[in-house]
PyMOL Python script that loads the backbone (N, CA, C, O; Angstrom):
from pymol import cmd

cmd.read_pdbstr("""\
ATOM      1  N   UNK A   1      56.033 170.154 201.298  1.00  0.00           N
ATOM      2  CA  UNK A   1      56.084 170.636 199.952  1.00  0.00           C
ATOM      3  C   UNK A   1      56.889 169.715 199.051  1.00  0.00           C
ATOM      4  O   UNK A   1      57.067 169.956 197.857  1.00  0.00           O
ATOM      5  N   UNK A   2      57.392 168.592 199.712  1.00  0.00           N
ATOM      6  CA  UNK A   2      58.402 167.213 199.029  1.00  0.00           C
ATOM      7  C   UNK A   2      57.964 166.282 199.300  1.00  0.00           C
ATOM      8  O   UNK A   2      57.380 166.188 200.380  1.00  0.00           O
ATOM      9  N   UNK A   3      58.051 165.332 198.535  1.00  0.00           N
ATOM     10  CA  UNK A   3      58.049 163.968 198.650  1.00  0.00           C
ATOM     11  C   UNK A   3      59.309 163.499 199.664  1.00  0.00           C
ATOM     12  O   UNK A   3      60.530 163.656 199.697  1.00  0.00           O
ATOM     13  N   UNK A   4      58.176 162.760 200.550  1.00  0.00           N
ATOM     14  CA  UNK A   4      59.787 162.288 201.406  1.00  0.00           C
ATOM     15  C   UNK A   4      59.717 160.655 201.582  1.00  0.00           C
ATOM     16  O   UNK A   4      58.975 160.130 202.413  1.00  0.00           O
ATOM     17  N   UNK A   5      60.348 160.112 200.938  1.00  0.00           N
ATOM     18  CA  UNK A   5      60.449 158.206 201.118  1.00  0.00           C
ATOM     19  C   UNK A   5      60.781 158.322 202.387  1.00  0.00           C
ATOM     20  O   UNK A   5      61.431 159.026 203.159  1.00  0.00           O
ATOM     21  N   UNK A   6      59.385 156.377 202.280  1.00  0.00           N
ATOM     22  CA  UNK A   6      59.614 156.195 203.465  1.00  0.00           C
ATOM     23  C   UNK A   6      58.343 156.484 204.487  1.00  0.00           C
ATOM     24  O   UNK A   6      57.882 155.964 205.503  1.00  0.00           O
ATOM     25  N   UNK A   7      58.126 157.304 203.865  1.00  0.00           N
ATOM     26  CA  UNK A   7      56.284 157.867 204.300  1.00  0.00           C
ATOM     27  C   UNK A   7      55.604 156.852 203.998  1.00  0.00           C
ATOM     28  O   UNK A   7      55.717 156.265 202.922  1.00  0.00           O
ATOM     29  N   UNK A   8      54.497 156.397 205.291  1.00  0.00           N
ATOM     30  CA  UNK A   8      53.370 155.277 204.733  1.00  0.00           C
ATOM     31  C   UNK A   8      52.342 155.443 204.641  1.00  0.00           C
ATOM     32  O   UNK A   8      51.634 154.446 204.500  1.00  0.00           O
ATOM     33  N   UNK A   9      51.685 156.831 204.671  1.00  0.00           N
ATOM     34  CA  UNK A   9      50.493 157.306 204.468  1.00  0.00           C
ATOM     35  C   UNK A   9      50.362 157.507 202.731  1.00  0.00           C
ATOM     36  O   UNK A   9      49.423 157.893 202.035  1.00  0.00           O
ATOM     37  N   UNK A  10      51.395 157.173 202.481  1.00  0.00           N
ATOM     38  CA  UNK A  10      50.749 157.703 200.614  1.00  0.00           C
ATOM     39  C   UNK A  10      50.510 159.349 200.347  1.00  0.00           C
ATOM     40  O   UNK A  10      49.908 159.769 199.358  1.00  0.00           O
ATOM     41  N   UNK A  11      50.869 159.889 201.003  1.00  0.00           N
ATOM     42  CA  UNK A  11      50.125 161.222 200.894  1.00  0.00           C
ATOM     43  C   UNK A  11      51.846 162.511 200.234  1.00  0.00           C
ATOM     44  O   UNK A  11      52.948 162.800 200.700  1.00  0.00           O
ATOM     45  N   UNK A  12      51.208 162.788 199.233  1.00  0.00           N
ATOM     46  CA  UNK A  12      52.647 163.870 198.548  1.00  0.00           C
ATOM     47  C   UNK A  12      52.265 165.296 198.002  1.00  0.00           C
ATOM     48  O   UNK A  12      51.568 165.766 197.103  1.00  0.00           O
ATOM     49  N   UNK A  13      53.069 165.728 198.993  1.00  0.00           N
ATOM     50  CA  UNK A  13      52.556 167.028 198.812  1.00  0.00           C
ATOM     51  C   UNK A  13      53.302 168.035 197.582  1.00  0.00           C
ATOM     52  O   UNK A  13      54.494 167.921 197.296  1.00  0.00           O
ATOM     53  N   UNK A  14      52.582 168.808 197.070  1.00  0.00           N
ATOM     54  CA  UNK A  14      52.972 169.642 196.251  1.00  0.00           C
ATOM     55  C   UNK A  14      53.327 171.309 196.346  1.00  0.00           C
ATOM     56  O   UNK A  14      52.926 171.950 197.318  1.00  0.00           O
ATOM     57  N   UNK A  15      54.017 171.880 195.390  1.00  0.00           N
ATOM     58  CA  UNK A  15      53.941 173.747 195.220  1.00  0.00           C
ATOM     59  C   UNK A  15      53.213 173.855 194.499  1.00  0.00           C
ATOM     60  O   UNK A  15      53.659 173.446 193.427  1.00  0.00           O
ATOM     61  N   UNK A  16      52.200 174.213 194.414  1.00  0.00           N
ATOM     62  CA  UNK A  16      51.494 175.252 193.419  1.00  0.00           C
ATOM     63  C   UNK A  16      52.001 176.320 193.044  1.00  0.00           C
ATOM     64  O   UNK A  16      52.277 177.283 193.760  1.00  0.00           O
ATOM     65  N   UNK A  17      52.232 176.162 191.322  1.00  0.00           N
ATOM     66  CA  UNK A  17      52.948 177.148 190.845  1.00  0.00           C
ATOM     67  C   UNK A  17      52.323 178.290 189.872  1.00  0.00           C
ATOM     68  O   UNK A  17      52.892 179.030 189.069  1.00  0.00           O
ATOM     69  N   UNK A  18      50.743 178.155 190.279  1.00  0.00           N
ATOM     70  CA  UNK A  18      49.525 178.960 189.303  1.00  0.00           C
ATOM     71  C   UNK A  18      49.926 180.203 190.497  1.00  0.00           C
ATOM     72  O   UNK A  18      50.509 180.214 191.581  1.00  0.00           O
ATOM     73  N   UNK A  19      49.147 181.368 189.475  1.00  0.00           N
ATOM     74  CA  UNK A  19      49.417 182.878 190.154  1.00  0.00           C
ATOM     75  C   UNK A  19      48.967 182.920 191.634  1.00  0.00           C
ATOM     76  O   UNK A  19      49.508 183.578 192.523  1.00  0.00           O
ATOM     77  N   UNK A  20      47.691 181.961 191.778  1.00  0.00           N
ATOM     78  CA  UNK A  20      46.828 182.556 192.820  1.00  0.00           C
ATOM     79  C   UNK A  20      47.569 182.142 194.154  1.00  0.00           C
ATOM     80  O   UNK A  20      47.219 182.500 195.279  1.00  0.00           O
ATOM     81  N   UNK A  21      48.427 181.497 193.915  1.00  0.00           N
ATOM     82  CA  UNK A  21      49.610 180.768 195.198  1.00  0.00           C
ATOM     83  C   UNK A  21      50.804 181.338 195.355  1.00  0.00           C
ATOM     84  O   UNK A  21      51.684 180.814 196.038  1.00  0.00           O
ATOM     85  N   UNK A  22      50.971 182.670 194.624  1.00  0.00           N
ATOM     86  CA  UNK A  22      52.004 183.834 194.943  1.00  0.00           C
ATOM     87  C   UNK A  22      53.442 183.184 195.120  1.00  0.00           C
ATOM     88  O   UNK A  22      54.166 183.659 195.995  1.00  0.00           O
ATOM     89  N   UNK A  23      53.980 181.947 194.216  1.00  0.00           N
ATOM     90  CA  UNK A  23      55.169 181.793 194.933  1.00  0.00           C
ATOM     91  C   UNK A  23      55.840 182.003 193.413  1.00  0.00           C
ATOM     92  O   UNK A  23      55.491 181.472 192.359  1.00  0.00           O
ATOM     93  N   UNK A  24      56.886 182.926 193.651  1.00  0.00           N
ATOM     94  CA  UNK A  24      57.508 183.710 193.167  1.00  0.00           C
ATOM     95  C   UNK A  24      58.216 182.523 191.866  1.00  0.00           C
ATOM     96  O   UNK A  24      57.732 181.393 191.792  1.00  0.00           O
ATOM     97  N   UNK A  25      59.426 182.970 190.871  1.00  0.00           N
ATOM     98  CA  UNK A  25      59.786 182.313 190.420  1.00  0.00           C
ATOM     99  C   UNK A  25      61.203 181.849 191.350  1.00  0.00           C
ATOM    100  O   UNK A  25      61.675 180.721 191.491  1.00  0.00           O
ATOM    101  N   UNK A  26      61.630 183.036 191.860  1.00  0.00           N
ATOM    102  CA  UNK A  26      62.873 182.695 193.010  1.00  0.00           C
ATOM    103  C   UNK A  26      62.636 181.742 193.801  1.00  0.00           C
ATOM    104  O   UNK A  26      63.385 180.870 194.242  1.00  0.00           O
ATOM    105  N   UNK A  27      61.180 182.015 194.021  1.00  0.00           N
ATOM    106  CA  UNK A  27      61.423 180.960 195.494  1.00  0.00           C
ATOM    107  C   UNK A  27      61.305 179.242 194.758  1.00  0.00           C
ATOM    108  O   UNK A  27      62.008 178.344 195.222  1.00  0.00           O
ATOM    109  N   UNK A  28      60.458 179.016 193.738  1.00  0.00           N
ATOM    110  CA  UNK A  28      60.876 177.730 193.145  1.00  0.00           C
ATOM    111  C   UNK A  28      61.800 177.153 192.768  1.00  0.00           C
ATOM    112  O   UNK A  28      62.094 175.994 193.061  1.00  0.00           O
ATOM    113  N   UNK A  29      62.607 178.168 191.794  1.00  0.00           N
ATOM    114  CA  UNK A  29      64.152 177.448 191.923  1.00  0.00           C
ATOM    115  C   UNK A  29      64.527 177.228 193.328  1.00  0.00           C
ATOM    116  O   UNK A  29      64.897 176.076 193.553  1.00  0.00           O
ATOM    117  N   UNK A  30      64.530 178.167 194.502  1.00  0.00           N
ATOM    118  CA  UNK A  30      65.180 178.027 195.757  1.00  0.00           C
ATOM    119  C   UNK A  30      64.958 176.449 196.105  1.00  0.00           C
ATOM    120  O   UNK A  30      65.728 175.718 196.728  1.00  0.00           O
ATOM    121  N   UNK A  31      63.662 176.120 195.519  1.00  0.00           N
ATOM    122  CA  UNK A  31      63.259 174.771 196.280  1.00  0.00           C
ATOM    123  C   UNK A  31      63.322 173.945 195.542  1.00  0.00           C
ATOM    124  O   UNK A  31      62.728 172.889 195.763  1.00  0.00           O
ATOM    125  N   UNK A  32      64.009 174.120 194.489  1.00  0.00           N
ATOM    126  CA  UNK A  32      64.888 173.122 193.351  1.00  0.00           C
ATOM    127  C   UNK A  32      66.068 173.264 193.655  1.00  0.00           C
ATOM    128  O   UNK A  32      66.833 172.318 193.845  1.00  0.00           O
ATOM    129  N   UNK A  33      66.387 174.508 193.745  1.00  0.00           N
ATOM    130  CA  UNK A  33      68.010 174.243 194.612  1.00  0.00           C
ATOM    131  C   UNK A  33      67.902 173.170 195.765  1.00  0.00           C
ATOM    132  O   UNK A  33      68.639 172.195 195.915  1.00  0.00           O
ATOM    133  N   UNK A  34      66.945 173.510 196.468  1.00  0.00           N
ATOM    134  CA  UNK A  34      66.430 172.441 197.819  1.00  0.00           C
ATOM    135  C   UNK A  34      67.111 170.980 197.786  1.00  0.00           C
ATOM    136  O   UNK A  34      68.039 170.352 198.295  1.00  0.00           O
ATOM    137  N   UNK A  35      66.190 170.859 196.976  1.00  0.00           N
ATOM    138  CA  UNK A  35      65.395 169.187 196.288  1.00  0.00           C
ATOM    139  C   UNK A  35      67.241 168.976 195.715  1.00  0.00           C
ATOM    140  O   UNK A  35      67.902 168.524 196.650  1.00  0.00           O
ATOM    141  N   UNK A  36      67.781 169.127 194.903  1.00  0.00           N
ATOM    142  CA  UNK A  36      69.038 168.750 194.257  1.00  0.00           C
ATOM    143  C   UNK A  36      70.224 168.710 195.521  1.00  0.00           C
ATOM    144  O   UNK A  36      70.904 167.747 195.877  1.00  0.00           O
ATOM    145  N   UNK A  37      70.213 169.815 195.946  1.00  0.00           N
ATOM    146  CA  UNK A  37      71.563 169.215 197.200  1.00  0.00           C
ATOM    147  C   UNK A  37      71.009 168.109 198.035  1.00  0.00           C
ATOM    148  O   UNK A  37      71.630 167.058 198.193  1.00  0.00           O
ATOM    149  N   UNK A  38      69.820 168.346 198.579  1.00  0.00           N
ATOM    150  CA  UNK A  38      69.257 167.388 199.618  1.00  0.00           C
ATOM    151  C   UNK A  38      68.978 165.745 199.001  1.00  0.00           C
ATOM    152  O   UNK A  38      69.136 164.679 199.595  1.00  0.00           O
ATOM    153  N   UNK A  39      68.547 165.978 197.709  1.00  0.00           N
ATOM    154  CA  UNK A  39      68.222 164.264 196.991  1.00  0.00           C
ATOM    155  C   UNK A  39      67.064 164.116 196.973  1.00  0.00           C
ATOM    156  O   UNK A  39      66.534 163.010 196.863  1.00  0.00           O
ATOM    157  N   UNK A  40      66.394 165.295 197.087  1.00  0.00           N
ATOM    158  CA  UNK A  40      64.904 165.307 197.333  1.00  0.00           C
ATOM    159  C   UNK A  40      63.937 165.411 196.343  1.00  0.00           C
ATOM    160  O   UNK A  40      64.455 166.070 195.441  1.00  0.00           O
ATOM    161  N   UNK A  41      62.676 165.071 196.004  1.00  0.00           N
ATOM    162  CA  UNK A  41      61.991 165.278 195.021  1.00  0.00           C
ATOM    163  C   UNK A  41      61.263 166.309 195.507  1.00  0.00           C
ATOM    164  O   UNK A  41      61.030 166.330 196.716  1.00  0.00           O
ATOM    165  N   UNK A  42      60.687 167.530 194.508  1.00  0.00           N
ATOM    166  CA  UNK A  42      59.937 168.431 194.524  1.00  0.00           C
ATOM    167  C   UNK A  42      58.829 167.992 193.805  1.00  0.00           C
ATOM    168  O   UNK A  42      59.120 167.100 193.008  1.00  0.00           O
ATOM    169  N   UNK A  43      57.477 168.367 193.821  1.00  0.00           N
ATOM    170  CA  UNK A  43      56.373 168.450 193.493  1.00  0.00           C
ATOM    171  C   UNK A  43      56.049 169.625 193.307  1.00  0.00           C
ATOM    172  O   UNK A  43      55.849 170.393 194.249  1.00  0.00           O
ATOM    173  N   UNK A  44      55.918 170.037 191.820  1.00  0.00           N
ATOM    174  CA  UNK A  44      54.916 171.453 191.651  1.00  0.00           C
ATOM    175  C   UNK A  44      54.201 171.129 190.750  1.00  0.00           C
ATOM    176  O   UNK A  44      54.569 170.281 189.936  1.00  0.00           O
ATOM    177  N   UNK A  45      52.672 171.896 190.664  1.00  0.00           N
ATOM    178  CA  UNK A  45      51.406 171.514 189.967  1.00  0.00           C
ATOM    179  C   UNK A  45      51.254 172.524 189.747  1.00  0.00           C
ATOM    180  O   UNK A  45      51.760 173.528 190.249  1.00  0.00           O
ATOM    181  N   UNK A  46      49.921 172.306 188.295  1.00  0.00           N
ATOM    182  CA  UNK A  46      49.895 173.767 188.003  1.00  0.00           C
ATOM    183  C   UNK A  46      48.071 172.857 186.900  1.00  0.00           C
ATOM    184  O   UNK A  46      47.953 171.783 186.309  1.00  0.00           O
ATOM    185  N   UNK A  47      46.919 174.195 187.184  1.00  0.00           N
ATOM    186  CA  UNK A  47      46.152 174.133 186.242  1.00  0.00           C
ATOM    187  C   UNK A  47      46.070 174.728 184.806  1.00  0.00           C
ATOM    188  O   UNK A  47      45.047 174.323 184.254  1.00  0.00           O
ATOM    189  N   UNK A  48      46.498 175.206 184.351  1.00  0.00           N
ATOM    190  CA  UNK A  48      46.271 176.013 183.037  1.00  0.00           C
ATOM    191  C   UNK A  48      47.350 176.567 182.806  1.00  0.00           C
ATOM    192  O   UNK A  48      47.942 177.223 183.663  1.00  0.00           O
ATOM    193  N   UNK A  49      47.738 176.409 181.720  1.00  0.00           N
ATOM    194  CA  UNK A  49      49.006 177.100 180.938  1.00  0.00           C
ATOM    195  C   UNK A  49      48.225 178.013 180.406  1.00  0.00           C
ATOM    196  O   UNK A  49      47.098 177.828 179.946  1.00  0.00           O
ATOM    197  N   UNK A  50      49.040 179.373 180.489  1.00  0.00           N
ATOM    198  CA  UNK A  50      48.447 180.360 179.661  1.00  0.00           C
ATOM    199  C   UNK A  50      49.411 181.361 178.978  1.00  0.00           C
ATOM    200  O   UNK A  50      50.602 181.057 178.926  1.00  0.00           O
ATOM    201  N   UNK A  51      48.938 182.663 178.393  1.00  0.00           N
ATOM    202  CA  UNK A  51      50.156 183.281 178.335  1.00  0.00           C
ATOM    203  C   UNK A  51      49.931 184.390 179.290  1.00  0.00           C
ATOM    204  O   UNK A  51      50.527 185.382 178.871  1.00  0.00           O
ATOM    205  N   UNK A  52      49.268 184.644 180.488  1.00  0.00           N
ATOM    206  CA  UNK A  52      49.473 185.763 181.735  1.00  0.00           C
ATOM    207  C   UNK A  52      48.588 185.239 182.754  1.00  0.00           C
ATOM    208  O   UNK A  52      47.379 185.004 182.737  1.00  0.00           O
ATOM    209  N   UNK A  53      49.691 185.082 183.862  1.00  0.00           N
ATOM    210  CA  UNK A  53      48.769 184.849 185.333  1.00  0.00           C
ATOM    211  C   UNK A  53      48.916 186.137 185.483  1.00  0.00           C
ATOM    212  O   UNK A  53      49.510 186.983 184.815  1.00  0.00           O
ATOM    213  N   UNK A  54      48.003 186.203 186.907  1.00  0.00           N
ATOM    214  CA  UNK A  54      48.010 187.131 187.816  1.00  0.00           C
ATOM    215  C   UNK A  54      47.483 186.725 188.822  1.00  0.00           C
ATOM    216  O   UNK A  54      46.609 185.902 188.546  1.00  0.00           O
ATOM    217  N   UNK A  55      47.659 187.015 190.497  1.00  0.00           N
ATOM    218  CA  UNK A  55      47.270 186.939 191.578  1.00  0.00           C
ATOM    219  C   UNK A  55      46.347 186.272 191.845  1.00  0.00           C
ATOM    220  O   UNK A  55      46.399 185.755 192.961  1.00  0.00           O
ATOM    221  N   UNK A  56      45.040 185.956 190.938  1.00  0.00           N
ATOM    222  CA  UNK A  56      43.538 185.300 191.291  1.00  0.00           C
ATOM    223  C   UNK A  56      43.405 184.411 190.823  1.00  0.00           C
ATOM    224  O   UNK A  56      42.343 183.820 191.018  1.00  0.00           O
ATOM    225  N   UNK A  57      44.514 183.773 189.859  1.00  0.00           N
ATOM    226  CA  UNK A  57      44.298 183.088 188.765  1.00  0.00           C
ATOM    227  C   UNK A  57      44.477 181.470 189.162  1.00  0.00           C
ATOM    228  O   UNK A  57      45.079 181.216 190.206  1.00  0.00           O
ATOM    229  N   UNK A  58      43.982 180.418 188.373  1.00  0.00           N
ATOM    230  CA  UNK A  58      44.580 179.379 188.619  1.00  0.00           C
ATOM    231  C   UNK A  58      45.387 178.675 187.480  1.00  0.00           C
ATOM    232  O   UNK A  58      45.294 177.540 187.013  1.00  0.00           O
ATOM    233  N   UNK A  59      46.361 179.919 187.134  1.00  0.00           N
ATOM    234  CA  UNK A  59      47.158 179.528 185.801  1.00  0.00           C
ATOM    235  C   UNK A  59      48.360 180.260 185.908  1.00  0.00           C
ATOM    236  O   UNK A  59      48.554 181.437 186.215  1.00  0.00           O
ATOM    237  N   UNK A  60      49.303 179.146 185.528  1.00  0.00           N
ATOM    238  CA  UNK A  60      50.726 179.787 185.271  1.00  0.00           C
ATOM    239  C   UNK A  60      51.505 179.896 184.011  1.00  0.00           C
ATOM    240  O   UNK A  60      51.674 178.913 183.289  1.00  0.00           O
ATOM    241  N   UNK A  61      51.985 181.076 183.729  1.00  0.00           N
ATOM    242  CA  UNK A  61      52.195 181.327 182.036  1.00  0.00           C
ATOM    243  C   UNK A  61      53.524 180.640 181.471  1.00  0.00           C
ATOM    244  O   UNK A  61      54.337 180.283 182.323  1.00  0.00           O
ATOM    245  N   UNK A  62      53.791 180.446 180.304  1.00  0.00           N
ATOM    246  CA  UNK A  62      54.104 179.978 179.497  1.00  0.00           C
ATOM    247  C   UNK A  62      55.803 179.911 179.585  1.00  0.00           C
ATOM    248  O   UNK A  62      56.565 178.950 179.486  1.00  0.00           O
ATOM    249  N   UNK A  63      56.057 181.341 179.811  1.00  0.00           N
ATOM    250  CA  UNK A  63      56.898 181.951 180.316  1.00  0.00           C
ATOM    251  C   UNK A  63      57.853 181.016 181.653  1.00  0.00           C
ATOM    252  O   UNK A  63      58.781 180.245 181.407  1.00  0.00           O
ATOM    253  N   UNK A  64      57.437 181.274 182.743  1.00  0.00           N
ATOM    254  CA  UNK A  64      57.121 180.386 184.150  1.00  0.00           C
ATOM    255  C   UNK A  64      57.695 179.687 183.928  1.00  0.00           C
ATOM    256  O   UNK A  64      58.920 179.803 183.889  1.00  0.00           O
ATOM    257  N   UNK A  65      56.802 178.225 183.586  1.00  0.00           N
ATOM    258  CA  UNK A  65      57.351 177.132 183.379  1.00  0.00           C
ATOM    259  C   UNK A  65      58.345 176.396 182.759  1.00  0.00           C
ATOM    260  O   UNK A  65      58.827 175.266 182.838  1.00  0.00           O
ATOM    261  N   UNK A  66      58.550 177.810 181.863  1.00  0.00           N
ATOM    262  CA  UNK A  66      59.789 177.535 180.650  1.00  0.00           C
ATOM    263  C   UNK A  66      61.133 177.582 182.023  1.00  0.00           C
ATOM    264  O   UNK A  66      62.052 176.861 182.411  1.00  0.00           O
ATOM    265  N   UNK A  67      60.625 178.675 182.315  1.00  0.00           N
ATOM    266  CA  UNK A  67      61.499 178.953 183.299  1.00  0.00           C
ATOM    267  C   UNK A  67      62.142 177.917 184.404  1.00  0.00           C
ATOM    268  O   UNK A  67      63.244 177.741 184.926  1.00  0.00           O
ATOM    269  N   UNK A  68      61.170 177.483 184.449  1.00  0.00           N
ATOM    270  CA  UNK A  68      61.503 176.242 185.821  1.00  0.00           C
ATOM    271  C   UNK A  68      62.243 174.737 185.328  1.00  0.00           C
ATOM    272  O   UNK A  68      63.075 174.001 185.857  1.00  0.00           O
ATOM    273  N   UNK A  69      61.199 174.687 183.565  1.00  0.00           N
ATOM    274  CA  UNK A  69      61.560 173.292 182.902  1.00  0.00           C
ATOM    275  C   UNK A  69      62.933 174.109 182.577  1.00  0.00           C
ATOM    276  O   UNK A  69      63.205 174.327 183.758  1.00  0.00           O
ATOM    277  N   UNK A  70      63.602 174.495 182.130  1.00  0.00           N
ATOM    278  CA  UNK A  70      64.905 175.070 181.843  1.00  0.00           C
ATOM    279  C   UNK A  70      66.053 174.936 182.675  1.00  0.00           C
ATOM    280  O   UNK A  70      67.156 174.554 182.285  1.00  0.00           O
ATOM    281  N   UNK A  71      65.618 175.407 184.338  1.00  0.00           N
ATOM    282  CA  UNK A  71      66.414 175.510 185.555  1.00  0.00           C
ATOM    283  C   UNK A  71      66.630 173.797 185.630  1.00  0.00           C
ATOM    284  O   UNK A  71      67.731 173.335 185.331  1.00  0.00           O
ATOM    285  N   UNK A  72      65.781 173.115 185.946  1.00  0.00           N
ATOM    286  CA  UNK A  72      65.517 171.612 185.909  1.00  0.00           C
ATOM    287  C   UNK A  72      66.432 171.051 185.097  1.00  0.00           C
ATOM    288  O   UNK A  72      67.230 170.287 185.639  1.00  0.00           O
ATOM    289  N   UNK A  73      66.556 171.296 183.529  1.00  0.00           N
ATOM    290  CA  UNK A  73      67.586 170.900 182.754  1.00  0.00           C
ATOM    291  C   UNK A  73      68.573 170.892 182.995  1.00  0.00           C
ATOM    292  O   UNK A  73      69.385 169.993 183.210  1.00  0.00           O
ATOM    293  N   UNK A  74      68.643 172.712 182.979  1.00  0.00           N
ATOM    294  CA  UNK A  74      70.463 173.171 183.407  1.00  0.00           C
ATOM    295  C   UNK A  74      70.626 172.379 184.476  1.00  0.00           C
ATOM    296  O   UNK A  74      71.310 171.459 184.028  1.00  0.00           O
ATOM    297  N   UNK A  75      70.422 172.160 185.620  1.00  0.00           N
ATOM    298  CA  UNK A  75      70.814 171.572 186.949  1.00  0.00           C
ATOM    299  C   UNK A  75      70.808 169.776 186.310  1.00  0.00           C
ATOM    300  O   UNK A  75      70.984 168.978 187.231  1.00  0.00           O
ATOM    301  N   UNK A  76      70.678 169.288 185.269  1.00  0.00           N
ATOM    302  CA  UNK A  76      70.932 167.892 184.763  1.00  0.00           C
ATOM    303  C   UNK A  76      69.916 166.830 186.057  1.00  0.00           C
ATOM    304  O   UNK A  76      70.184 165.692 186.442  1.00  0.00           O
ATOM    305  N   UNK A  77      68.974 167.544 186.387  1.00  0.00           N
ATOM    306  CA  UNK A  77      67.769 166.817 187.682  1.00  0.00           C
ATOM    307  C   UNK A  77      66.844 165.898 186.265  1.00  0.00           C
ATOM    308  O   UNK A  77      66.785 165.854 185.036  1.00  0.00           O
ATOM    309  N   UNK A  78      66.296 165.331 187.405  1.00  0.00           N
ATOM    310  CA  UNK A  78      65.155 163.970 186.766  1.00  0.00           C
ATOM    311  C   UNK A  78      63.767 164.337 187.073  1.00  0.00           C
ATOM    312  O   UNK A  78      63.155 164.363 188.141  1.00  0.00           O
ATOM    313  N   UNK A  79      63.387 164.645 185.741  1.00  0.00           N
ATOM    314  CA  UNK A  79      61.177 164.292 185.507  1.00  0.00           C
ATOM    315  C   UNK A  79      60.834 163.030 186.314  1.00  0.00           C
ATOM    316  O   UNK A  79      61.564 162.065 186.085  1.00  0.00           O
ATOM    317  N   UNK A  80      59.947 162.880 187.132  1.00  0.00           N
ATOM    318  CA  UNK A  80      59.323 162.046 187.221  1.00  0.00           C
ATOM    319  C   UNK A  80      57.832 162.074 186.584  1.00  0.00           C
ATOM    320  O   UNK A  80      57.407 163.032 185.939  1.00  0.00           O
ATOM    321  N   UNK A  81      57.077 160.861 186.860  1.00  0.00           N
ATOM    322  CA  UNK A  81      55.838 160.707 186.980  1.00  0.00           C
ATOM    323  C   UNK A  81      55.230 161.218 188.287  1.00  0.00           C
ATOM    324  O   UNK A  81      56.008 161.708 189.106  1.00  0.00           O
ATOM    325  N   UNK A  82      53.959 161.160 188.567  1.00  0.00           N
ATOM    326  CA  UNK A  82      53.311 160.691 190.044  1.00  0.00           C
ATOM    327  C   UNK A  82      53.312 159.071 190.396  1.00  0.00           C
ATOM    328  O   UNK A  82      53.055 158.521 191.467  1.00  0.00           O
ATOM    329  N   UNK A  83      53.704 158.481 189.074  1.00  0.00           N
ATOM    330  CA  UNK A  83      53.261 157.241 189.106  1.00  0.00           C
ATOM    331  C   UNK A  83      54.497 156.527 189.771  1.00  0.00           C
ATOM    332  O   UNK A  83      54.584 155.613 190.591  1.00  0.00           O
ATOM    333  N   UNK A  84      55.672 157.511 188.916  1.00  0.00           N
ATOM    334  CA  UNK A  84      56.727 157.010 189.658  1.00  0.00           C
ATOM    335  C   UNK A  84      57.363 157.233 190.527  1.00  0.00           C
ATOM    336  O   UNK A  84      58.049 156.330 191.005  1.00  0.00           O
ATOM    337  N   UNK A  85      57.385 158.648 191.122  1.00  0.00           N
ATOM    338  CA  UNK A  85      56.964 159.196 192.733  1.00  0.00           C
ATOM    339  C   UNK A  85      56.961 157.625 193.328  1.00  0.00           C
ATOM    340  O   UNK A  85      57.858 156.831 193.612  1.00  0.00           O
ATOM    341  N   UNK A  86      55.150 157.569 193.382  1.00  0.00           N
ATOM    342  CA  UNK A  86      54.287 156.313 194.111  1.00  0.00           C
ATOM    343  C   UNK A  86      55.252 154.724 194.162  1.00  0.00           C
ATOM    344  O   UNK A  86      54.814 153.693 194.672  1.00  0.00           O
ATOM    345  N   UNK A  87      56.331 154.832 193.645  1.00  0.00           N
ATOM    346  CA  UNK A  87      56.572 153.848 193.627  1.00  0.00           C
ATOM    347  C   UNK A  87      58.195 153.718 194.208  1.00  0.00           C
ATOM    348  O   UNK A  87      58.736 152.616 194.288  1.00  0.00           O
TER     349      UNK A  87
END
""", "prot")
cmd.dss("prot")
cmd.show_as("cartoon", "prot")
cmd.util.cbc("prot")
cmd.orient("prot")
């Protein structure tokens, strides 16, 4: 669910953070808490911003993400790219 350097397959895995992948908002910070003590990069993706997921959906609301881009801030952590992931 992290990017881990050092890997030579190229291959980085992600959280899906749309409804239909049920992972809570707790458990994402948990794995931003993760990623920050450990030095680790997290990967979460998401198709469609909206303003209401639910369970079937492949969209996470507006709300959400505020939520996560916010936690990300407060914790003073770094945006990447994929591009810069890859590199």
């Amino acid at each position: 669910m992290y990017y881990m350097p050092g890997r030579s397959n190229g291959l980085v895995f992600g959280v899906g953070i749309d409804g239909i992948y049920n992972n809570t908002i707790e458990e994402i910070l948990k794995g931003i808490d993760r990623a920050r003590d450990k030095g680790e990069i997290l990967v979460v993706y998401a198709h469609i911003i909206g303003d209401d997921e639910d369970d079937y959906s492949y969209m996470v609301s507006k709300n959400k993400l505020e939520r996560i881009l916010q936690y990300v801030k407060e914790n003073d952590m770094v945006f990447y790219t994929m591009s810069e992931v890859a590199n």
